[in-house]
C-alpha positions in Angstrom: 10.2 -2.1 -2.3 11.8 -2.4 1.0 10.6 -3.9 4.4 11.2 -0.5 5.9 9.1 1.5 2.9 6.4 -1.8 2.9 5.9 -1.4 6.5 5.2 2.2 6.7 2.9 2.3 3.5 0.8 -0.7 5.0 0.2 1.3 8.1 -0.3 4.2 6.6 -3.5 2.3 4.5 -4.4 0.8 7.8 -5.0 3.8 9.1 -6.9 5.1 6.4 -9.1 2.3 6.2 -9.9 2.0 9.7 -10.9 6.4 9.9 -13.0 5.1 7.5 -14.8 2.6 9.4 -13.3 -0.8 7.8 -12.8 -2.9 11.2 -9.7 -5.4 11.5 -11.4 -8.3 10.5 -12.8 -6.9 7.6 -8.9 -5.9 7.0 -7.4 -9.4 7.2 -10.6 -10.9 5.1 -8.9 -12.8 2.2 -10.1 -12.6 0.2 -11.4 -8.9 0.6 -10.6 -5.5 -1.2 -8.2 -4.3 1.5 -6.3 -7.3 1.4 -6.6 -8.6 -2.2 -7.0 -5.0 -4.3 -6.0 -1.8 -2.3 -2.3 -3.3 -1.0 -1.4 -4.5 -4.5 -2.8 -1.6 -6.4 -0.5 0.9 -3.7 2.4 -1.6 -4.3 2.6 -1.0 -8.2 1.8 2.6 -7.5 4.3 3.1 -5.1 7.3 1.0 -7.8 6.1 3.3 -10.7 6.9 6.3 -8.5 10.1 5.0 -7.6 10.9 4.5 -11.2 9.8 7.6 -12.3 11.8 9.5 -9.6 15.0 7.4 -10.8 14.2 8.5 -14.2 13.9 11.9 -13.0 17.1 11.9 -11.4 18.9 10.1 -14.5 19.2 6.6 -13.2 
């Protein structure tokens, strides 16, 4: 993943979770869902996409 594509997916779930009502500590608790769970579950989510897109396109 890039720094560009990592940067934009994290604020994206920041926003999210703070709509939500999850305050900035509770973000940067380690360990904590947010922090420990949600960010690596989007990660993998976010490669298989990827790979399945490059598949798509015959790569």
């Amino acid at each position: 993943m890039t720094t560009t594509a990592k940067k934009e997916m994290c604020g994206m779930l920041h926003g999210i979770a703070t709509s939500r009502g999850l305050t900035k500590e509770e973000l940067d608790a380690s360990p904590g869902e947010f922090e420990d769970h949600l960010q690596a579950i989007t990660e993998q989510w976010y490669g298989n996409g990827m790979g399945d897109a490059d598949k798509a396109m015959g790569q």
